[in-house]
C-alpha positions as CSV (number, residue, x, y, z in Angstrom):
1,X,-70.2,-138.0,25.7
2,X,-66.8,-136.3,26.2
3,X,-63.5,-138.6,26.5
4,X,-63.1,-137.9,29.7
5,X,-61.7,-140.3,32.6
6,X,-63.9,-143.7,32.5
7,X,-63.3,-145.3,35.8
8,X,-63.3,-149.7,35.3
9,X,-63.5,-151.8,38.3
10,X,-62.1,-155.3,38.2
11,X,-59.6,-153.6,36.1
12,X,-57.9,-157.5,35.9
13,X,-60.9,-159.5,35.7
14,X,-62.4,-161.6,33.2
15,X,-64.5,-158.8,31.8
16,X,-62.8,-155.6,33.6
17,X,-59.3,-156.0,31.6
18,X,-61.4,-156.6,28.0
19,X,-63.0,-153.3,29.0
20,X,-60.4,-151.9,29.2
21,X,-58.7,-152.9,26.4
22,X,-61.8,-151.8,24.3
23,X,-62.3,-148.8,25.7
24,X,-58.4,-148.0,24.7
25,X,-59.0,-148.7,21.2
26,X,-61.7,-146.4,20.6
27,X,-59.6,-144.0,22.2
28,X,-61.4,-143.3,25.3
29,X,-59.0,-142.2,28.5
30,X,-59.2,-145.4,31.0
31,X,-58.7,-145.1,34.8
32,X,-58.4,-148.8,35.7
33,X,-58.5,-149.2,39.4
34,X,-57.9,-151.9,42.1
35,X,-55.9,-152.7,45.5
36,X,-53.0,-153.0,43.2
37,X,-53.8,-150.8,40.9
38,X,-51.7,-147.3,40.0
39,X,-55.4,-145.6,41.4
40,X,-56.2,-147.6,44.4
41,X,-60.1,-148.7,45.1
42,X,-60.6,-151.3,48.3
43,X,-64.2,-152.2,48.7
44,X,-63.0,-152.4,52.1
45,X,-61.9,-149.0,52.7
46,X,-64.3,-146.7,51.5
47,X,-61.8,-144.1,51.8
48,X,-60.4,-145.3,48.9
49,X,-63.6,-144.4,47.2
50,X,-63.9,-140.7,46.6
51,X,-60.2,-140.4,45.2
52,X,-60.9,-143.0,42.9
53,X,-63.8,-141.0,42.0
54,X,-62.6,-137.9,41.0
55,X,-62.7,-136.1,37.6
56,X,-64.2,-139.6,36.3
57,X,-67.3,-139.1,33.8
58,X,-68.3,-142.6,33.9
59,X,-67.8,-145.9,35.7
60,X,-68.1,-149.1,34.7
61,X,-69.0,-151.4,37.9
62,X,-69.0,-154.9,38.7
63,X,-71.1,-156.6,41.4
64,X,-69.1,-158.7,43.7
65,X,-72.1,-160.8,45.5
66,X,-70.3,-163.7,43.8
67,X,-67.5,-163.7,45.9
68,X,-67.1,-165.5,49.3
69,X,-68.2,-163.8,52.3
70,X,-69.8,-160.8,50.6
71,X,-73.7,-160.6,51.7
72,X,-73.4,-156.7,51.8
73,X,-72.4,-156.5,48.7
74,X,-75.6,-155.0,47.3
75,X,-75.5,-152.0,50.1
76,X,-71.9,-151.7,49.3
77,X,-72.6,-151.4,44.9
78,X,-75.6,-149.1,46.5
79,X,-73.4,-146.9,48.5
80,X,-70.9,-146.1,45.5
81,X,-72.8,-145.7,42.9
82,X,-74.5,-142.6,45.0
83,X,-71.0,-141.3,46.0
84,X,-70.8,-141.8,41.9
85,X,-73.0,-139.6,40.9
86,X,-72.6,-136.9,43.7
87,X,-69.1,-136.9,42.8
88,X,-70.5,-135.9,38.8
89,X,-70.4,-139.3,37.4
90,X,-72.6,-138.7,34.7
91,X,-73.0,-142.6,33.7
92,X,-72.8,-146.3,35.1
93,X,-72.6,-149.3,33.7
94,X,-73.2,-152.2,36.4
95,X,-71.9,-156.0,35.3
96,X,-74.8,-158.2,37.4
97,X,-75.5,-161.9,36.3
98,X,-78.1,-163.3,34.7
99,X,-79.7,-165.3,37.2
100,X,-83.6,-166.1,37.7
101,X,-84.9,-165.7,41.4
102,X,-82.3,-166.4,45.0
103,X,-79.0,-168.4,44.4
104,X,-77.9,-169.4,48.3
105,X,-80.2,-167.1,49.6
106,X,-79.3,-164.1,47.4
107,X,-81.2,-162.2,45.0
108,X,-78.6,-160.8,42.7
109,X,-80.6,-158.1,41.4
110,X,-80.8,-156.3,44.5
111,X,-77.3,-154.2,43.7
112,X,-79.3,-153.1,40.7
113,X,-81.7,-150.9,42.2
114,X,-78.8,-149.2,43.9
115,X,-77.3,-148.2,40.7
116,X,-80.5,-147.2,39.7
117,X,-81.6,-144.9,42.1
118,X,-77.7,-143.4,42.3
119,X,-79.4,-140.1,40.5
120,X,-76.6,-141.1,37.4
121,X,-77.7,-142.6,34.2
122,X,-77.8,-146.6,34.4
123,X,-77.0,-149.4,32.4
124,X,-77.5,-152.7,33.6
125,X,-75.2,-156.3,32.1
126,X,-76.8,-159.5,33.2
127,X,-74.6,-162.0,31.3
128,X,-75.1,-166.1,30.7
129,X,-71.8,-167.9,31.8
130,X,-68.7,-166.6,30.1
131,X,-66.6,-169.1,27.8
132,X,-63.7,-168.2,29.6
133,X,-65.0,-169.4,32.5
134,X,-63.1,-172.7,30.4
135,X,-60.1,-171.7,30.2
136,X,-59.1,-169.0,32.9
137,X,-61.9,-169.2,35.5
138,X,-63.1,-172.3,37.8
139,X,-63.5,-174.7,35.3
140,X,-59.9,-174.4,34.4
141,X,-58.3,-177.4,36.5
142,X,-61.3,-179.3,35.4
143,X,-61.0,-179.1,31.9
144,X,-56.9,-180.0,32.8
145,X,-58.2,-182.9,34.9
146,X,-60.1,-184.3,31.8
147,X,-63.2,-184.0,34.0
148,X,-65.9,-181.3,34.6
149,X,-67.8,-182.3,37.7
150,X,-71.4,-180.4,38.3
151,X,-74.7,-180.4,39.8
152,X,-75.9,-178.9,35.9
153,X,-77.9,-182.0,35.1
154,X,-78.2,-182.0,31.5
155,X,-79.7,-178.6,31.2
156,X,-78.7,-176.1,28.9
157,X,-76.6,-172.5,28.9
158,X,-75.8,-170.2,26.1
159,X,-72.4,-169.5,27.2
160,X,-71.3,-165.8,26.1
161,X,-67.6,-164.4,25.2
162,X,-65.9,-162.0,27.5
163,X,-64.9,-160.0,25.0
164,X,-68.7,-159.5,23.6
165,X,-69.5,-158.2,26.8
166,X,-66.9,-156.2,27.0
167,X,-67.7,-154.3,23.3
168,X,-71.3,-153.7,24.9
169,X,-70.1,-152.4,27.8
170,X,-68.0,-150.1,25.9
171,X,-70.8,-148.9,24.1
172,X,-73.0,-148.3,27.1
173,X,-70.4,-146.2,28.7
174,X,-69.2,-144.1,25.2
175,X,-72.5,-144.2,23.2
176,X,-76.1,-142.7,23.6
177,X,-79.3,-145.1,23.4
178,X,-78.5,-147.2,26.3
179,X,-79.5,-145.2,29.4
180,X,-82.1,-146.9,31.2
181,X,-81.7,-150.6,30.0
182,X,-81.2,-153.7,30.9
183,X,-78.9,-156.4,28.5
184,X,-79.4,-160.0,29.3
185,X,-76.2,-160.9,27.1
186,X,-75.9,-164.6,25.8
187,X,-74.3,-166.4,22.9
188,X,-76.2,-168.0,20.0
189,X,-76.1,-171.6,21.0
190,X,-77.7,-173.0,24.3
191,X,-75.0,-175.7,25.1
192,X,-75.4,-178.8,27.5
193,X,-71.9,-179.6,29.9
194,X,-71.7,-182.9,27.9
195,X,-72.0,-180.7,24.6
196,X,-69.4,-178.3,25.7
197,X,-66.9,-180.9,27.0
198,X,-67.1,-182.8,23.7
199,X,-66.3,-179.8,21.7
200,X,-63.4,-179.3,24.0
201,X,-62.2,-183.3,23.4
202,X,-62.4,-182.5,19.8
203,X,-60.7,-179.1,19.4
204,X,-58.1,-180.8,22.3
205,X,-57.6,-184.2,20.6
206,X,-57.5,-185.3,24.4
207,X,-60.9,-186.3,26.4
208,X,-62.6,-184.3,28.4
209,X,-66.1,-185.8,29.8
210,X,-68.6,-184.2,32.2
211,X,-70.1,-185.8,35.1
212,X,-73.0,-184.8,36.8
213,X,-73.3,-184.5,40.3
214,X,-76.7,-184.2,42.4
215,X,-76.5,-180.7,44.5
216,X,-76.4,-182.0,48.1
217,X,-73.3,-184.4,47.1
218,X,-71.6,-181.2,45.4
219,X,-72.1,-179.0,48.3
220,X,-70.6,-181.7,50.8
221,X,-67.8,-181.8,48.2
222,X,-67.0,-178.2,48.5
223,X,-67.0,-178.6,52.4
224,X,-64.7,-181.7,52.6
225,X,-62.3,-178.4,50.2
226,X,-62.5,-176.0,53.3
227,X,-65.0,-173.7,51.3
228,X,-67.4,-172.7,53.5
229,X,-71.3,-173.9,53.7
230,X,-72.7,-171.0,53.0
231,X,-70.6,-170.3,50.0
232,X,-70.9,-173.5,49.1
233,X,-74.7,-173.4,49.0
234,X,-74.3,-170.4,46.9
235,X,-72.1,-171.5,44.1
236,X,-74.2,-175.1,43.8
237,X,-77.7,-172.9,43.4
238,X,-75.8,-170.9,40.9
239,X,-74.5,-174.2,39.2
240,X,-78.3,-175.5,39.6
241,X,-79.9,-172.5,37.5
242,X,-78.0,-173.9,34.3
243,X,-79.5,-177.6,35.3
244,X,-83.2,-176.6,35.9
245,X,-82.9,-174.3,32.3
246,X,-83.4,-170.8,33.9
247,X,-81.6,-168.5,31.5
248,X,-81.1,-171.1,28.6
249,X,-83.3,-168.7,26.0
250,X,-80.4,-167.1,24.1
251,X,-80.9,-163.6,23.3
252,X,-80.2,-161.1,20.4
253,X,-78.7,-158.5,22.5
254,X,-75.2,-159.0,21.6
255,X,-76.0,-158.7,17.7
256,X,-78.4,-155.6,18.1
257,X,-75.6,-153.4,19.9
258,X,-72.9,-154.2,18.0
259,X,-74.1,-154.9,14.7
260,X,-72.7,-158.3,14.3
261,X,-73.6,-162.1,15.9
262,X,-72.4,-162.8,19.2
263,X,-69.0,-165.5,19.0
264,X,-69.4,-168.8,18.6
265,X,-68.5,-171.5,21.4
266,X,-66.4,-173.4,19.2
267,X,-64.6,-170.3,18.1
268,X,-63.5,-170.0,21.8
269,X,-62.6,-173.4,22.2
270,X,-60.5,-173.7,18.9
271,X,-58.6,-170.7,20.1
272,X,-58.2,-171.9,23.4
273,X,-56.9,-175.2,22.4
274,X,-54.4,-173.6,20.0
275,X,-52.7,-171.6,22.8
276,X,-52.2,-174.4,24.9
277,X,-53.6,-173.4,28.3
278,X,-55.3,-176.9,28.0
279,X,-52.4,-178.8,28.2
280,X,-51.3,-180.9,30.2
C-alpha cells in the first residue's frame, strides 16, 4: 500500500512506541497520537477523533478493556474503527489479548467484531504475556522486590517479545496477505513463574523466587492497595488463565510472518539484566 500517514495509538506503550519505531525504519510516515501527543487522541473526547483521523491510510489500534474502569471499551474500539474507515482508513490493525473465554466478567474479543465490521480491512493481534511485562510493566517492582507474587499456580505461558509484535504489526499495516486474520502471537518456550524467575536470579546474580498465591487471597490483596473490586477481579482472572494453562500452546505465528523464530526469554532477560533496570 502507499506510505501514506499510519495513525499508532498508544504511541508510548509497550507495543505502540516499538511500532512506531518499526514502522520508521521501513520508512513508512508515522502519525503517533495520544493526550500528549503533537496530534491529540482522548478516548474521552471523541472530538478528538476525526482530526486524528484525517489523511491517515491505516491505523494501528489498541484495545484498552485492560485498563481500570473501562467496561465500554469494546463500543468505544467499535465506534472508531467505523469513524476509521468512513474517514478512508483503508486498513486496521487491532492489538487484543490472547485470552480464552470472560476475565472479570469481560469477553475481550468483543472489540473485535467492531473492527471487523468497520467496512476497513482487519487484522487482528491476540498476544501471550509480553517479556517486558518484567522489566517495564507490573511485574517490575516485583522482580526489584526479589519476589513475584501470583495466583498463576504452576501453569505455563509462552511469554512473547514486544518488539516481535511490533515487526508483525508492521507488516499487517504495510504488507498484503494479512487482511482478514487473526495472529495468536507467542514465544517458543511455554515458561512456568518459578522458571521465569530463576532465569531472572541467574542472568541477575541476585534471587528472585515466585510465590503463588490462591485468587481469592490475591484479590483481597489488591483491595487492602485501594484498587478497586471489580478491577481487581479482573486482573486476578487474567493472572488465572496462565495458572489453569489456557493459552500455553505456543504458536508459529511470529516465525511465519517474519521469516525468522520468535526471541527467546533468556535473550530478554540477559539484556534486561545488563542494562540495570533490575537493580537495586
Amino acid at each position: 500500500m502507499s506510505q501514506s500517514d499510519i495513525l499508532v495509538l498508544g504511541s508510548t506503550g509497550k507495543t505502540g512506541r516499538r511500532v512506531v519505531q518499526t514502522l520508521r525504519a521501513r520508512g513508512a510516515s508515522v502519525r503517533p497520537v495520544g493526550r500528549t501527543a503533537p496530534v491529540r487522541f482522548d478516548w474521552n473526547d471523541q472530538n478528538t477523533w476525526e482530526p486524528a483521523l484525517t489523511g491517515v491510510r491505516a491505523a494501528y489500534l489498541v484495545d484498552r478493556q485492560d485498563q481500570p474502569g473501562s467496561w465500554d471499551a469494546a463500543a468505544e474500539i467499535a465506534a472508531l474503527a467505523k469513524l476509521a474507515a468512513d474517514s478512508g482508513v483503508r486498513r486496521l490493525v487491532l492489538l487484543q489479548a490472547r485470552t480464552t473465554g470472560l476475565v472479570g466478567g469481560k469477553d475481550l474479543s468483543a472489540g473485535e467484531r467492531g473492527v471487523r465490521e468497520s467496512g476497513a480491512a482487519w487484522t487482528v493481534l491476540r498476544p501471550n504475556w509480553f517479556f517486558q511485562n518484567f522489566d517495564e510493566g507490573v511485574l517490575l517492582d516485583a522482580v526489584r522486590s526479589g519476589e513475584l507474587r501470583l495466583p498463576a499456580g504452576q501453569g505455563r505461558e509462552p511469554f512473547v517479545d514486544a518488539g516481535d509484535v511490533a515487526e508483525v504489526a508492521a507488516a499487517a499495516l504495510l504488507e498484503d496477505g494479512h487482511d482478514g486474520r487473526v495472529y495468536d502471537l507467542s514465544g517458543a518456550r511455554p515458561l512456568t513463574l518459578t522458571e521465569a524467575a530463576e532465569e531472572i536470579s541467574r542472568a541477575t546474580g541476585r534471587t528472585v523466587r515466585y510465590e503463588p498465591v490462591a485468587h481469592d487471597a490475591y484479590v483481597s490483596e489488591l483491595v487492602s492497595y485501594d484498587v478497586p473490586a471489580d478491577y481487581a477481579l479482573f486482573v486476578a482472572d487474567l493472572v488465572g488463565q496462565i495458572r489453569e494453562n489456557l493459552n500455553s500452546a505456543p504458536t508459529d505465528t511470529v516465525e511465519r510472518v517474519l521469516g525468522r523464530p520468535p526471541r527467546d526469554f533468556i535473550e530478554f532477560v540477559r539484556e534486561a539484566a545488563a542494562s540495570g533496570v533490575w537493580a537495586d
